[in-house]
C-alpha positions as CSV (number, residue, x, y, z in Angstrom):
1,X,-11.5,84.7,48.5
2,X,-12.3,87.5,51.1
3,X,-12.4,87.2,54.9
4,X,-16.4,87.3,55.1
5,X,-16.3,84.6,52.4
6,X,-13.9,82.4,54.4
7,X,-15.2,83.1,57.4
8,X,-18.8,82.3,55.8
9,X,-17.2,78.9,54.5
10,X,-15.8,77.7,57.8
11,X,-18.9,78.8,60.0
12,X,-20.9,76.1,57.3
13,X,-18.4,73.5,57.5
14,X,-18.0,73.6,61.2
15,X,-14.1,74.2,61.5
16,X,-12.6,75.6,64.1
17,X,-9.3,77.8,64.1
18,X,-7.7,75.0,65.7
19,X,-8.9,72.5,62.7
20,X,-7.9,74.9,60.3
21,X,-4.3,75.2,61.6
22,X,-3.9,71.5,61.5
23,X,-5.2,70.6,58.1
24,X,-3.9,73.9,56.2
25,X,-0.5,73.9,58.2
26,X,-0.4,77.6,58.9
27,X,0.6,78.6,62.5
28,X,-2.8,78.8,64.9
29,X,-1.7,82.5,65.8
30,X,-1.5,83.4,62.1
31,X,-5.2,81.7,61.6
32,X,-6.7,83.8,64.2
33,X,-5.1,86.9,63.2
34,X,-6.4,86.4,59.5
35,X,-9.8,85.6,61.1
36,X,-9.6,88.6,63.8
37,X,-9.2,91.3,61.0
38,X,-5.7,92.3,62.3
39,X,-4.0,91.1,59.8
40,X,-5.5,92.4,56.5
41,X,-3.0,91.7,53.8
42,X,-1.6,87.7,54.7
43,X,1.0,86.2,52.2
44,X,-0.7,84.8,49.1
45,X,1.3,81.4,50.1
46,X,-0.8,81.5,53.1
47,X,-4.0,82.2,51.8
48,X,-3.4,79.5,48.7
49,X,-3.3,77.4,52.5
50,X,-6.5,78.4,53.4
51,X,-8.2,77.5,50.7
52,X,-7.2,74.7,49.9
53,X,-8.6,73.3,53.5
54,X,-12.0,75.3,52.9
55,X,-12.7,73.6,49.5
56,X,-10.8,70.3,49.4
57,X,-10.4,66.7,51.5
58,X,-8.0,66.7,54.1
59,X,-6.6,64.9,57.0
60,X,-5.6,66.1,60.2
61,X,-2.1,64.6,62.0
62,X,-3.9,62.7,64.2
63,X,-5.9,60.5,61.0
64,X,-9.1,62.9,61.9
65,X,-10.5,63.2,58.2
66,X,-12.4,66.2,57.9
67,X,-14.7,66.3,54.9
68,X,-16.5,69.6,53.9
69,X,-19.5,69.8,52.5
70,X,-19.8,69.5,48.3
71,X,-22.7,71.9,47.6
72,X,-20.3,74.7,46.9
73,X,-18.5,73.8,43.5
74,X,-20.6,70.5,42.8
75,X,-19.1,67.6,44.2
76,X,-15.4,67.2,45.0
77,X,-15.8,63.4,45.2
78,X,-17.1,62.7,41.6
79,X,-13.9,64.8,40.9
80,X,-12.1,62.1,42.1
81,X,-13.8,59.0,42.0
82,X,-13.4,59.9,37.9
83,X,-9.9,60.0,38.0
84,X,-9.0,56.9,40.3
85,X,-12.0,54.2,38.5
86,X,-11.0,55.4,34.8
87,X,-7.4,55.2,35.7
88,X,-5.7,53.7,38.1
89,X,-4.9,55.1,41.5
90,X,-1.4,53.1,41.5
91,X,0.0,55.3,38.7
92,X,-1.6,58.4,39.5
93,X,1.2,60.7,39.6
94,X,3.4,58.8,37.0
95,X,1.7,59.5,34.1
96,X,3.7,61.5,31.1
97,X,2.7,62.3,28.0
98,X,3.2,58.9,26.3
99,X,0.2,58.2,28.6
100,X,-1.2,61.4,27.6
101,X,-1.2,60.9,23.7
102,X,-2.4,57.2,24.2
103,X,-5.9,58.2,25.1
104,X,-8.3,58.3,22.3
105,X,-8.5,62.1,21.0
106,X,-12.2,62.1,21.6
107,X,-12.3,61.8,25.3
108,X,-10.8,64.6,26.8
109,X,-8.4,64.7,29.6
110,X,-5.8,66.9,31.0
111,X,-2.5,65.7,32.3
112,X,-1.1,67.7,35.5
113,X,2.0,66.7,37.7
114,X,1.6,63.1,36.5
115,X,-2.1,62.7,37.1
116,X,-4.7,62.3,34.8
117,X,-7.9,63.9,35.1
118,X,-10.8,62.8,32.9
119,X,-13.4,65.8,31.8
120,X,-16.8,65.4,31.2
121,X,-18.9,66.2,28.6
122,X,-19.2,70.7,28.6
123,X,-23.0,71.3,29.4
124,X,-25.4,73.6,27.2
125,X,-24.6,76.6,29.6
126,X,-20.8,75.9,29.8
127,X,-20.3,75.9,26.0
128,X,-22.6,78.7,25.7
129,X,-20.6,80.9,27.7
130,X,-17.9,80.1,26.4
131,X,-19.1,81.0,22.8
132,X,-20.0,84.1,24.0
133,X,-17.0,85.4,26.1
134,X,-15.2,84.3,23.1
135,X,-16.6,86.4,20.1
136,X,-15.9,89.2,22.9
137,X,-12.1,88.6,22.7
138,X,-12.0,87.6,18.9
139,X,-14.1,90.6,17.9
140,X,-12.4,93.8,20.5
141,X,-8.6,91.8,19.4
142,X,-9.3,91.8,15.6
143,X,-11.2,95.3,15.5
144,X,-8.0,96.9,17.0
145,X,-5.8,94.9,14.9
146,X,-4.2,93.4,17.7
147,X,-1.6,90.8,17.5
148,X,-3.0,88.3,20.3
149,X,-4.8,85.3,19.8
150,X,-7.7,84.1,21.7
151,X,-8.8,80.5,21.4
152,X,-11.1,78.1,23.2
153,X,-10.9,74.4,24.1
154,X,-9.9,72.1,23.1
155,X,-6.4,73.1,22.7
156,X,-3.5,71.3,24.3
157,X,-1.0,73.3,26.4
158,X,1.9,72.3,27.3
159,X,2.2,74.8,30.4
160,X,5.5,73.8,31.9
161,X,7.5,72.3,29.0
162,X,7.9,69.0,30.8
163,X,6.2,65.5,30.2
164,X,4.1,65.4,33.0
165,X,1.3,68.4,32.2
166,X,-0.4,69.4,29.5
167,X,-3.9,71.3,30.4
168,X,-6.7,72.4,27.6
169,X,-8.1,76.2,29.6
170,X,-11.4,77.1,28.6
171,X,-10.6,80.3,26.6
172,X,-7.1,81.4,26.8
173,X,-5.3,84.2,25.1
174,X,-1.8,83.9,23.7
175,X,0.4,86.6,23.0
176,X,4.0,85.0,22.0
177,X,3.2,83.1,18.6
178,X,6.7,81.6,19.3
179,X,4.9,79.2,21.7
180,X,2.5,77.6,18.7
181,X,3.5,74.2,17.5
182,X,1.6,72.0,15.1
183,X,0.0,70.0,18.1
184,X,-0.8,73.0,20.1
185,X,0.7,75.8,22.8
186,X,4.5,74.9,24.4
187,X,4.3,77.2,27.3
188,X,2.6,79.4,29.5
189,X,-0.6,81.6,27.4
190,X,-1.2,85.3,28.9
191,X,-4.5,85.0,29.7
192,X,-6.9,81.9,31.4
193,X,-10.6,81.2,31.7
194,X,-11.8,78.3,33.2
195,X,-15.6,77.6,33.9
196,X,-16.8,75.5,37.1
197,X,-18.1,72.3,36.3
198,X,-19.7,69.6,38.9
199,X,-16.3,67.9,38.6
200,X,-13.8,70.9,37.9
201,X,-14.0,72.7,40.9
202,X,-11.5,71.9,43.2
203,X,-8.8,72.0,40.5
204,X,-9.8,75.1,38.9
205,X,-9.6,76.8,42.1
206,X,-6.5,75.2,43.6
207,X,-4.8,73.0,41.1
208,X,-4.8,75.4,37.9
209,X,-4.9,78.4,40.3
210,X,-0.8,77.0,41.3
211,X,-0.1,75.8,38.0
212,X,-1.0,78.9,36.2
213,X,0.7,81.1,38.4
214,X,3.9,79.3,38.7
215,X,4.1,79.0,34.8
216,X,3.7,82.7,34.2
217,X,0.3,83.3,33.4
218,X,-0.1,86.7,33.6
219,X,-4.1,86.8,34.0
220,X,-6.6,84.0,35.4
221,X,-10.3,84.4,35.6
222,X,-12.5,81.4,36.8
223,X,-16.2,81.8,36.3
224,X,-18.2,80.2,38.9
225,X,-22.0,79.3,37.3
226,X,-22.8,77.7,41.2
227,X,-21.8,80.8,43.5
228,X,-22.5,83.1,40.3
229,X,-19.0,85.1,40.9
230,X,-16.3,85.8,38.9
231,X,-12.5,85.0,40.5
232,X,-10.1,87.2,38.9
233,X,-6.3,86.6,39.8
234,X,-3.7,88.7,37.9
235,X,-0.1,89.2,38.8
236,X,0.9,92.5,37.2
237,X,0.6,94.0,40.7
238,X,-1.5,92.7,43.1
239,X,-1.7,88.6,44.4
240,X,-5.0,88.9,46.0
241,X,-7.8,87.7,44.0
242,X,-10.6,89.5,43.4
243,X,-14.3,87.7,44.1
244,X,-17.2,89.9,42.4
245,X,-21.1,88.8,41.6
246,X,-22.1,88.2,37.5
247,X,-23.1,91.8,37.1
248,X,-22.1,94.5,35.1
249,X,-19.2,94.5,33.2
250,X,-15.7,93.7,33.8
251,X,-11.9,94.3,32.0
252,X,-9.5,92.4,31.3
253,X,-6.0,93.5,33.2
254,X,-4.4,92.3,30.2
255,X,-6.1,95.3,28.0
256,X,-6.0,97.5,30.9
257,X,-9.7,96.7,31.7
258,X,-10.5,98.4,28.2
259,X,-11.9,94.6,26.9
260,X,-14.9,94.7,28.8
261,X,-17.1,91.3,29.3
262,X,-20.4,91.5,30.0
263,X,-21.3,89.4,33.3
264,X,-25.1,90.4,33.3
265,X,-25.7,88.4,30.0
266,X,-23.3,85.6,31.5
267,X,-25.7,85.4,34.3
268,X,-28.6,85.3,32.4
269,X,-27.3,82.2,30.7
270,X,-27.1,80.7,33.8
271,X,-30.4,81.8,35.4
272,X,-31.9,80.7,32.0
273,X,-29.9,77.1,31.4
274,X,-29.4,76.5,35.2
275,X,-26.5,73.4,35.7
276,X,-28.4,72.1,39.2
């Protein structure tokens, strides 16, 4: 997110610096530095802070509950209300994968630090992008012979190796075949897509966005069909993400930004199929 976007996001919302502090836990004279301009490179830690205030719940430490508004990334609370009715805010948090493997395969959900989160039904637009960014991958990977696989949801991944996740990305790319098991992936994939949905959006931005990068993911993109921008994080040598409209074309890191997608047709999609 960049500093006109945050500073476009807290002006909406009505926080102050103050409110920001509180709720993100980042020192007040850090906060208005960040916001001032004079600091122009802040720790990723600190900016994961940030944003997790600007697009989530929170509570302030004196029980002030600060809730900002939904129209961003669709609504938060759906998010939510989803996983505590379908399963039961008591456990949430304890789940493993015994829980995991005792849902019914046709309703998909994704385990992550013990909580399950149930997904909705992919819209027209949402599958159609993904068909599309997909032949992309398949077709530049398999014309160059390369030795990476690219697949698309559903496809269980086990990203930490422990009992308590196991996500299904959008599109991923995987380049260690070593990681393939009968039932799906054991570990981190290279690459990650995920596409904003009305109940995705707070943990594709924040959730995944932790998950992935503490796992190893080397590249993450999140395509954003309500802001129509494209978030690319990748960790080969920068930590700042990267916020840019659907338009033109845009490379993967991961093939030195030689696997170009083309973000005027995924726009089109959207302005064609709109998803509100």
């Amino acid at each position: 997110m960049t500093l006109d976007e945050m500073k476009r996001i807290k002006q909406e919302r009505g926080y102050s610096l103050a409110q920001l502090s509180e709720l993100s836990g980042v020192p007040l004279g850090t906060v208005q530095k960040i916001f001032s301009g004079e600091t122009t490179h802040p720790r990723y830690a600190t900016l994961q802070a940030l944003e997790s205030v600007l697009f989530g719940k929170q509570s302030g430490s004196n029980g002030t509950e600060y809730l900002p508004d939904d129209s961003i990334h669709g609504s938060h609370r759906v998010e939510e209300a989803m996983i505590y009715e379908l399963f039961g805010a008591d456990r949430q948090g304890k789940y493993t994968l015994q829980d995991y493997y005792a849902i019914p395969r046709e309703r998909r959900v994704e385990l992550i630090d013990g909580v399950i989160y149930d997904m909705s039904a992919l819209t027209f637009v949402h599958q159609h992008i993904l068909g599309t960014i997909f032949t992309t991958l398949q077709n530049y990977i398999a014309g160059r012979g390369g030795q990476c696989l690219p697949m698309m949801a559903p496809v269980d991944v086990r990203l930490d190796r422990d009992d308590k996740t196991m996500v299904q990305p959008d599109i991923l790319i995987l380049c260690d075949k070593s990681k393939i098991c009968k039932w799906g992936i054991n570990g981190a994939p290279d690459f990650c897509l995920e596409i904003v949905s009305e109940s995705t959006g707070r943990k594709d931005y924040i959730k995944k966005l932790q998950k992935y990068t503490e796992a190893g993911v080397k590249e993450y993109w999140i395509i954003d069909p309500f802001r129509k921008v494209l978030v690319i994080y990748h960790w080969k040598d920068d930590y700042l993400p990267h916020m840019v409209p659907l338009e033109g074309k845009r490379g993967l890191v991961l093939y030195d930004e030689e696997l170009l997608i083309d973000l005027d047709t995924i726009a089109a999609l959207i302005q064609e199929y709109p998803e509100n």
